[in-house]
N, C-alpha and C positions, 0 to 999 in steps of 0.2 A: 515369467512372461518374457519372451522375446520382445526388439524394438519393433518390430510391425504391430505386435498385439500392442504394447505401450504405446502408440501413436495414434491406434484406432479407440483407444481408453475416453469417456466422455469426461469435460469439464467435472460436470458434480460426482462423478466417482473421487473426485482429489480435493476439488476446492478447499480452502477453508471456510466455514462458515460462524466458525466464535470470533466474532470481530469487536475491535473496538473502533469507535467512531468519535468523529465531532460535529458539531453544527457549525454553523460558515461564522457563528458570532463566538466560537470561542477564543478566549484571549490564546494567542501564544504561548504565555508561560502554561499555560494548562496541558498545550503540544506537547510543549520539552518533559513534564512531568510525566507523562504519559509516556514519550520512549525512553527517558530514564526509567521507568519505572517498568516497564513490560520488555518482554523480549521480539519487540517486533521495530520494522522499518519503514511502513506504510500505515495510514490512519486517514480512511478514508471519510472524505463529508457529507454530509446527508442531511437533509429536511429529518424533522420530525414524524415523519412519515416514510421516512428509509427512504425516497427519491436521492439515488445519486448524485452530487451537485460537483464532486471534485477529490483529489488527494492531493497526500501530504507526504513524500518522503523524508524521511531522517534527514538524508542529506542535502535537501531543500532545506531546512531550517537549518546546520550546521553551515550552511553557505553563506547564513544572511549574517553571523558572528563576527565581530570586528575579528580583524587578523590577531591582533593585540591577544585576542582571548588566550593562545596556548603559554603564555609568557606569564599571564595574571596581572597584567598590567591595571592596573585600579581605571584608566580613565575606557579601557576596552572591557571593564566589566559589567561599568556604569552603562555605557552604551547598551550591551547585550538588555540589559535590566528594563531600560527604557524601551528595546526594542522591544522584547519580549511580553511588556504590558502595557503598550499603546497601538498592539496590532492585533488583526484577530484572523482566525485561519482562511476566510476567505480573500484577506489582502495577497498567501502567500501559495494555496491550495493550486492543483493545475485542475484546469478544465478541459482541453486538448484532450482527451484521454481516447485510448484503445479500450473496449469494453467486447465482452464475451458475451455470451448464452449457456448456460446449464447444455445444453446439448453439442456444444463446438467440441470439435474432436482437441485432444492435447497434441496432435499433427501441426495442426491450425497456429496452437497457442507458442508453439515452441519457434515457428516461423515468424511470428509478430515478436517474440523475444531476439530473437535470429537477427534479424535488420530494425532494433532498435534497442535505445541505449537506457530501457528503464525494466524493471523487475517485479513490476506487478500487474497484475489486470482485474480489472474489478468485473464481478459480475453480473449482469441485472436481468432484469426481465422486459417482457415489452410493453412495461410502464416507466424505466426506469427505476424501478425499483432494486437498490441492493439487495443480492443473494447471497454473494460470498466473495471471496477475492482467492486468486489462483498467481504464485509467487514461482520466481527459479528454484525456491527451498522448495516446494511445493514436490516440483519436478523431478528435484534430487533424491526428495526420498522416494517418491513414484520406480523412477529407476534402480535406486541402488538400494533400497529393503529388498532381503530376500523376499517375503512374502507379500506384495503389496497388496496393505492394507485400503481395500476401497470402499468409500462412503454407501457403494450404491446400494 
């Protein structure tokens, strides 16, 4: 595909839509678990009923880490400890959010990434409900596989 044809490509051609999630009452340490554990950057929150309520980037919760931590200092680890299970993901989640449509073109999506300093966009519908989330990785591979591979 040429860049015109990639620009006129829809949302849910790319999206991801194996996501993992949290509710706004999970503790933190469950956060860190989860991108330690998974290969992702974003964990976005949601009702039990998949209504989008917010996310969470990695580097949101590497932000909140005393300084101390890269040193291993014992009283910056105690703090993390304590942060990490006296908070729960809705103290730390952003709400502010840019949200897409299944049908917004990746033109759209790449200009919202263009003039702003975050790297994911969740998807919902016109309930709010989560669909999927659409990332720069996303995009990367959209442009630079030879064959992209699309959802639709």
């Amino acid at each position: 595909m040429n860049t015109l044809e990639l620009l006129g490509v829809r949302v849910k051609e790319v999206m991801t839509t194996q996501l993992i999630t949290v509710r706004p009452d999970t503790i933190l340490k469950e956060v860190k678990h989860i991108f330690d554990k998974e290969n992702i950057h974003h964990i976005p929150v949601t009702t039990e009923q998949g209504i989008f309520l917010g996310i969470i980037s990695k580097a949101d919760l590497i932000l909140l880490f005393d300084w101390g931590t890269k040193l291993n200092l014992p009283a910056s680890l105690r703090k993390n400890t304590f942060l990490l299970t006296s908070n729960l993901a809705k103290d730390i989640m952003e709400t502010s959010v840019f949200k897409i449509d299944t049908e917004d073109s990746i033109q759209k999506c790449v200009q919202i990434f263009r003039e702003n300093y975050f790297h994911a966009l969740p998807v919902v519908d016109h309930s709010n409900v989560l669909r999927g989330i659409l990332t720069t990785y996303d995009l990367m591979i959209l442009a630079y596989t030879e064959k992209a591979q699309l959802h639709a």
